[in-house]
C-alpha positions in Angstrom: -30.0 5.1 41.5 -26.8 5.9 39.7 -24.7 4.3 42.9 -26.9 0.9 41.9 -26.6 1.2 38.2 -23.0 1.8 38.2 -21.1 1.2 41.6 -19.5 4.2 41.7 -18.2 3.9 45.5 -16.4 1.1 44.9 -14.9 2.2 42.0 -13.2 5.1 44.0 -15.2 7.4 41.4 -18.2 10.0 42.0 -21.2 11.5 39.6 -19.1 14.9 39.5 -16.0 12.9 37.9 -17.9 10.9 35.8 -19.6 13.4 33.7 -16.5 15.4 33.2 -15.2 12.4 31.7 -18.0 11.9 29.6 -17.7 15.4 28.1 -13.6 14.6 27.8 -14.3 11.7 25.8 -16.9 12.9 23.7 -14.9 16.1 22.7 -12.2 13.7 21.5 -14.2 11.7 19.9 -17.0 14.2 18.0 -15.0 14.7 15.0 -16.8 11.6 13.7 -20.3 13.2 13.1 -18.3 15.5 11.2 -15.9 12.9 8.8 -18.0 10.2 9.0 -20.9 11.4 7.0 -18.4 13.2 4.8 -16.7 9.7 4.0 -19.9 7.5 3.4 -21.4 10.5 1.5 -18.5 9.9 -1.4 -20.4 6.1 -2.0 -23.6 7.8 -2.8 -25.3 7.6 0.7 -27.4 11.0 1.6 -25.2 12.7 4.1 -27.8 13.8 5.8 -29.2 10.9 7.1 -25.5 9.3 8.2 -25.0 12.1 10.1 -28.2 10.7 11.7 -27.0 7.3 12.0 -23.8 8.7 13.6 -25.0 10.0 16.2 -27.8 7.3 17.0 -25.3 4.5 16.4 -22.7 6.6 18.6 -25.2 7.1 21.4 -26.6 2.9 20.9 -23.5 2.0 21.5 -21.9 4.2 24.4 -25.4 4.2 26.3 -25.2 -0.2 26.0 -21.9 -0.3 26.9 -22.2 2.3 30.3 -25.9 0.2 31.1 -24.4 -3.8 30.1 -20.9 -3.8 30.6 -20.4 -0.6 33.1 -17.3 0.3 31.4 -16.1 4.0 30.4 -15.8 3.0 26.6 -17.3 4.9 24.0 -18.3 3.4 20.5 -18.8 5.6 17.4 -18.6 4.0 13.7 -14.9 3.3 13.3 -12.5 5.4 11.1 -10.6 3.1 9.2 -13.3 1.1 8.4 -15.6 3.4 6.9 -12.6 3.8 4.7 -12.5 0.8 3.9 -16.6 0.7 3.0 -16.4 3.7 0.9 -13.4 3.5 -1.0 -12.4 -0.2 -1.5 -15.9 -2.0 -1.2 -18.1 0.7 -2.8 -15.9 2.7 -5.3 -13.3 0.1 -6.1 -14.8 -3.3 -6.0 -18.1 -1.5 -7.5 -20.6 -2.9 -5.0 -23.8 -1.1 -3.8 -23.5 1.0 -0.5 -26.7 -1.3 0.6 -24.9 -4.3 0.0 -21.8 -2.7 1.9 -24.4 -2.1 4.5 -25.2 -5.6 4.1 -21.4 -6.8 4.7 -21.5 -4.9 8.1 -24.5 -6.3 9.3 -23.3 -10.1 8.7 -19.6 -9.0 10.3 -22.1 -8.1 12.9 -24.1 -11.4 13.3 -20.3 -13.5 13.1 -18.9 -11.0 15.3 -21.8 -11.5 17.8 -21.4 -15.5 17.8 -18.0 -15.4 18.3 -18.2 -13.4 21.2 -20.8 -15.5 22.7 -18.4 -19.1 22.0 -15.2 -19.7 23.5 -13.5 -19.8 20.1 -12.9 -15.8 20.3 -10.0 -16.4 22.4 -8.5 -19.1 20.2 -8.6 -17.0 17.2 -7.2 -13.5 19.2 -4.5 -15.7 20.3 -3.6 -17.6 16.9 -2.6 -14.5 14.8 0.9 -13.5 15.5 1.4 -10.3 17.4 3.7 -8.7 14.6 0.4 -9.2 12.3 -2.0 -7.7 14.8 -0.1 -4.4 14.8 0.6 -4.6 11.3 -2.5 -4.3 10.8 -3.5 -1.4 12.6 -0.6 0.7 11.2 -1.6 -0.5 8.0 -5.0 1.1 8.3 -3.4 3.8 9.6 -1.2 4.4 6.4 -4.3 4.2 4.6 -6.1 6.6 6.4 -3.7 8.9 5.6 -2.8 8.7 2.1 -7.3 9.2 2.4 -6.7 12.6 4.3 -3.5 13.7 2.0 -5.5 13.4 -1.4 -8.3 15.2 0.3 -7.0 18.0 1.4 -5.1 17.9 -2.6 -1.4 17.4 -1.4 -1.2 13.9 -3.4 -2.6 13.6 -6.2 -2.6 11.5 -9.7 0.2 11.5 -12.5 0.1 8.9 -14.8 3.6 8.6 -14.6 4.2 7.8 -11.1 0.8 7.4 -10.2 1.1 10.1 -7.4 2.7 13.3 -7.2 2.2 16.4 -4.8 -0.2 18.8 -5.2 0.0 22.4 -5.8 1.0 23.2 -2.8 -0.5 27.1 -2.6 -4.2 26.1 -2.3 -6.4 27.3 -0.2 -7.3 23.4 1.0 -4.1 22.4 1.1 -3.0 25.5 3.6 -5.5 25.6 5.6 -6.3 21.8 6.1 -2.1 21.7 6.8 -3.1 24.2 9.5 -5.5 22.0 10.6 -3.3 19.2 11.3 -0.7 21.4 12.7 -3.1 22.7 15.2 -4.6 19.3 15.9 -0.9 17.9 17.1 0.4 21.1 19.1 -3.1 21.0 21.0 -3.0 17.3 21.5 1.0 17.6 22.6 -0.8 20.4 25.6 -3.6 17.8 26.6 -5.8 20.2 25.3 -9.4 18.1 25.7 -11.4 18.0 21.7 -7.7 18.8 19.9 -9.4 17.1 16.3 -12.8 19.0 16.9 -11.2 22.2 17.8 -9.1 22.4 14.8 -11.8 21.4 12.4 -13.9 24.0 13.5 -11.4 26.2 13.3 -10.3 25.6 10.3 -13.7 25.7 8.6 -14.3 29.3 10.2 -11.7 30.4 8.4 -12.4 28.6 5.6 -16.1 30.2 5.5 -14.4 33.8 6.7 -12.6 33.4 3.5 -15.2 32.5 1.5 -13.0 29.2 0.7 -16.4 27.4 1.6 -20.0 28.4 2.2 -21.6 28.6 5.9 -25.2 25.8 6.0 -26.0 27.2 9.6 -25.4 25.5 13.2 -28.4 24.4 14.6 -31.9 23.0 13.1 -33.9 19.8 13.4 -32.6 16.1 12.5 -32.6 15.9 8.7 -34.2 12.1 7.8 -32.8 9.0 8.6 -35.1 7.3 6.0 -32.4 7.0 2.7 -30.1 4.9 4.7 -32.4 3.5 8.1 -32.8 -0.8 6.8 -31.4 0.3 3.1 -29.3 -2.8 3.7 -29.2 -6.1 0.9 -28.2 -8.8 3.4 -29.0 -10.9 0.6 -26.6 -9.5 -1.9 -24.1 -9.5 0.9 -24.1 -13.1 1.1 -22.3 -13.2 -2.6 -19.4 -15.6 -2.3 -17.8 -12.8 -3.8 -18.0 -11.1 -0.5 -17.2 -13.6 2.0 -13.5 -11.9 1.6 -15.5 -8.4 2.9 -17.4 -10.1 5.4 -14.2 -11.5 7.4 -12.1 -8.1 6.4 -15.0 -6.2 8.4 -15.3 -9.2 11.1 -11.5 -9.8 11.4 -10.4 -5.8 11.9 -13.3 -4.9 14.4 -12.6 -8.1 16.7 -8.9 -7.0 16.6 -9.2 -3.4 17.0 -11.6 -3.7 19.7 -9.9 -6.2 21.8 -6.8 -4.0 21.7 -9.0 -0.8 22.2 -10.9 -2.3 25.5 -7.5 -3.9 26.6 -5.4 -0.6 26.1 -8.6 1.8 28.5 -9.5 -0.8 30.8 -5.3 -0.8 31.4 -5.3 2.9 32.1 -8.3 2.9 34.1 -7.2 0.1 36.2 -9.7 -2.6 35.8 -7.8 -5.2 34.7 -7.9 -8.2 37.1 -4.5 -9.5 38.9 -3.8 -11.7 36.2 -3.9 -8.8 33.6 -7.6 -9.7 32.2 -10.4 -7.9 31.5 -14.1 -8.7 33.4 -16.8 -8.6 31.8 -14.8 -8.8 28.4 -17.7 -10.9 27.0 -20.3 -8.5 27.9 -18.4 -5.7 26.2 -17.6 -7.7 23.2 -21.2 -8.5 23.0 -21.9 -4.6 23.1 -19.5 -4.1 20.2 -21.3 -6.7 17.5 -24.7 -5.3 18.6 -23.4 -2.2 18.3 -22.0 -2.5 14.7 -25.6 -4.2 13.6 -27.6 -1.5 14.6 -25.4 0.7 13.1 -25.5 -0.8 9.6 -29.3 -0.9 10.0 -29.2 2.6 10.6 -27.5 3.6 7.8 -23.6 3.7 8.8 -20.4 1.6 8.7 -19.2 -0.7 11.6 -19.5 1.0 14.8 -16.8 -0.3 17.1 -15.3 0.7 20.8 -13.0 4.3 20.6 -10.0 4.3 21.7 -10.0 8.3 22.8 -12.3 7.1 25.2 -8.5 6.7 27.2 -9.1 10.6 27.5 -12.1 10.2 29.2 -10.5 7.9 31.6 -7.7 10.2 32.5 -9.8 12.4 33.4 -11.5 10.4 36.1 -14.1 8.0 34.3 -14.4 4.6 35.7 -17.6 3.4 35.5 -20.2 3.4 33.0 -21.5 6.6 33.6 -18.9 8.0 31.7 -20.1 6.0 28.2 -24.1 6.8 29.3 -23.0 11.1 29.1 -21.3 10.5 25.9 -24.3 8.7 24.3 -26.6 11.6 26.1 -24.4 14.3 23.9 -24.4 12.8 20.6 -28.5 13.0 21.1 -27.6 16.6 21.4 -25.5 16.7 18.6 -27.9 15.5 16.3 -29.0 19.6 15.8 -26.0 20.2 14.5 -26.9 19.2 11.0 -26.5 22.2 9.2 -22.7 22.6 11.5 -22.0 19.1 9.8 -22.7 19.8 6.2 -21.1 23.0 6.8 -17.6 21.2 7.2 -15.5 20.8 4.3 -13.2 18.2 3.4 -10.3 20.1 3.7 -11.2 20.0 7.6 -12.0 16.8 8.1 -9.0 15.5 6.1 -6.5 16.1 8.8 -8.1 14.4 11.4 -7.8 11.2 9.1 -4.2 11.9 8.7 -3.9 12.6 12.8 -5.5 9.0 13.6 -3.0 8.2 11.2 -0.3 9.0 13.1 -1.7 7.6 16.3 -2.7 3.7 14.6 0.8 4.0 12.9 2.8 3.8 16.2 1.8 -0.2 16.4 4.6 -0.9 14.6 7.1 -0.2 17.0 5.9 -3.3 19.1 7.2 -5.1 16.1 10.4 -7.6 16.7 12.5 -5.8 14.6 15.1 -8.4 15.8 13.4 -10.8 13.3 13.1 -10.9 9.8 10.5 -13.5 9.9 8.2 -11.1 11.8 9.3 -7.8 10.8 9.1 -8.4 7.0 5.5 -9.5 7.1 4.2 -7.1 9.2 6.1 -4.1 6.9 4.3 -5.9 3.8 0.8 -5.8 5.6 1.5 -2.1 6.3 2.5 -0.9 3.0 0.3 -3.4 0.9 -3.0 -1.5 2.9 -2.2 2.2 1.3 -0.6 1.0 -2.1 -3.2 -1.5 -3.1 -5.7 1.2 -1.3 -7.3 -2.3 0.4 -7.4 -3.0 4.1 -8.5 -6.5 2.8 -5.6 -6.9 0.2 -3.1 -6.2 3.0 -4.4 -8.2 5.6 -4.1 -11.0 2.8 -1.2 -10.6 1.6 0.3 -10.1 5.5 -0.7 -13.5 6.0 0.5 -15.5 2.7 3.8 -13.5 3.5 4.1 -14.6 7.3 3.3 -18.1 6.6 5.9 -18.3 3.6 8.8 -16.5 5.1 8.5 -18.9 8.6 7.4 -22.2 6.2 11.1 -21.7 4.3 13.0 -20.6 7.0 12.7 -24.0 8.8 10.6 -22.5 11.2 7.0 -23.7 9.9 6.5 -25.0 14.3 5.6 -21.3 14.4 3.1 -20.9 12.3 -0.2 -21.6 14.0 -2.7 -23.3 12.0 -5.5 -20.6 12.1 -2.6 -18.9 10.1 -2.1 -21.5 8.3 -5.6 -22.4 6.8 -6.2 -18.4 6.2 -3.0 -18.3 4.5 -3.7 -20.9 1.8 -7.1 -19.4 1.7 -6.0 -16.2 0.0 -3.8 -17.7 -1.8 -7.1 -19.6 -3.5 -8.6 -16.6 -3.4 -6.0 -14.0 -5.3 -5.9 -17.5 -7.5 -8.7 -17.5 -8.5 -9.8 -14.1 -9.4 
């Protein structure tokens, strides 16, 4: 049955191999059900019942992706993005998590349409390379100026807006362990680095009595505060068309580039360096990222630690069905979950960090006209703490520099029209 399902001969690949893989990927990739529900909890939705939605949105997505697309990709809701939700959408801009939920669910529906038309090509291919990793660096930087005023080593001064932290407290030590520990594993290939040193960390945090111990293992708490909590009709506010194509434009991008960068590894690009099937996966990805919202959790999008899994020996969609088969399981570990501070989970945002930040070195830093917009995306994302605001302002910046350079042949219009479409926007606010 599993030779039919997933062609495993052919793929030089056996059920041994693949499960190993799955395990790989999902140890790399589990920190999620730990800082995901510690992120959405922080704009007011029960932390409890995202956990829930994690996991189910995790295991949706990995178990559609092995079963539609056969590829060893694993989704989980995307860090970044939940960022994003939480911190920009809900506690900046002051909307309801429900309408936030809302925002997903139509990124979801746009996400899904353009997978299904041919236009998903024109619109990967209009935005300039130096934009695209821009862009993921950016969210990167953002990420980790999230993790460093988590774990207390930035924090306010009405001065200079931030300052360090005192540097002697317990969160700040032990979540700098965390980090430390996260990188020397990774650097060994040790399989789960993130989850390892979170759970380490929060030991010792609870040995200490830093933190209080909730327990390990009980029953699923209720998925009912977030599961169809969304307003799709508040979401489609004019005022958030801007979120709409933030949530749609970063999770088209990222998950090109993620399915791209595995299938590359694994070896199933095609002779002319494309990926089969990519419409299939795509259409797993905006499914994915609707159920999720209706379950109660930010976009869920492909990972890109599912690479893990595929050094190990994953090549088929077997590996994405045993990662969706374990975060079932992990959905005892509810009391583990609430047990875990935020000094634990902030390093792993500051880790990713330093993993999305590395995009910028396939920047032409040879030319100003692409290396100056992409720095402004970057920066723009953590200083304006908006993934939307530095998309924007990457794109006004790219179009201007090129338009008075006498180079305006380059600009493509897609960039063009978007361009002068913030501008309208920051104008008119």
């Amino acid at each position: 049955m599993l030779e039919k399902l997933f062609d495993l001969t052919a793929h030089g690949t056996t059920v041994r191999r693949e499960i190993l893989a799955g395990v790989t990927t999902f140890l790399t990739m589990a920190y999620i059900i730990f800082v995901n529900p510690g992120i959405l909890s922080e704009a007011g939705m029960d932390h409890g019942a995202v956990f829930v939605a994690t996991c189910l949105a995790a295991a949706f997505g990995s178990a559609f992706m092995g079963l539609f697309a056969n590829y060893p990709i694993a989704l989980a809701p995307g860090m970044g993005l939940n960022a994003y939700f939480t911190y920009a959408v809900v506690k900046s801009m002051g909307y309801t998590w429900q309408i936030a939920l809302g925002a997903v669910f139509l990124s979801g529906i746009l996400f899904l349409i353009l997978s299904i038309l041919p236009v998903r090509e024109y619109i990967i291919n209009a935005i300039p390379k130096s934009l695209k990793m821009a862009i993921s660096a950016g969210i990167g930087l953002f990420l980790a100026i999230i993790g460093l005023k988590e774990m207390g080593v930035v924090v306010a001064d009405p001065a200079t807006f931030v300052t360090l932290g005192p540097l002697t407290s317990w969160p700040v030590i032990l979540g700098s362990l965390g980090f430390v520990l996260m990188a020397a594993l990774d650097s060994r290939r040790v399989p789960g680095a993130i989850i390892i040193a979170i759970l380490l960390v929060t030991a010792i945090g609870v040995a200490l009595g830093v933190s209080p111990a909730q327990g390990v293992f009980s029953l699923p708490p209720s998925i009912a505060p977030t599961f169809l909590a969304m307003d799709i009709g508040g979401a489609f506010n004019l005022g958030l068309a801007a979120i709409v194509f933030t949530f749609l434009f970063v999770d088209l991008f990222d998950n090109t580039g993620t399915l791209i960068g595995v299938a590359h590894r694994a070896g199933l690009l095609d002779k002319e360096g494309k990926l089969p099937r990519i419409g299939k996966a795509l259409i797993v990805d905006s499914s994915s990222a609707m159920v999720g919202a209706a379950l109660g959790t930010s976009t869920t999008t492909s990972y890109i630690e599912s690479a893990s899994g595929v050094r190990a020996g994953g090549r088929t969609g077997l590996t994405a069905v045993v990662v969706a088969i374990l975060f079932l399981a992990a959905l005892f570990l509810s009391p583990l979950a609430g047990t875990v501070p935020a000094y634990a989970t902030a390093p792993a945002l500051i880790f990713v960090a330093c993993i999305m930040t590395r995009g910028l070195t396939e920047v032409d830093w040879e030319d100003v006209t692409e290396y100056a917009p992409a720095v402004v995306t970057a920066i723009a994302m953590p200083l304006t703490f908006s993934i939307a605001n530095g998309i924007a302002l990457g794109f006004i910046t790219y179009a201007a520099i090129k338009l008075v350079a006498g180079r305006w042949r380059e600009i493509h219009p897609a960039v063009a029209i978007l361009a002068i479409a913030f501008i309208l926007k920051f104008a008119l606010i």
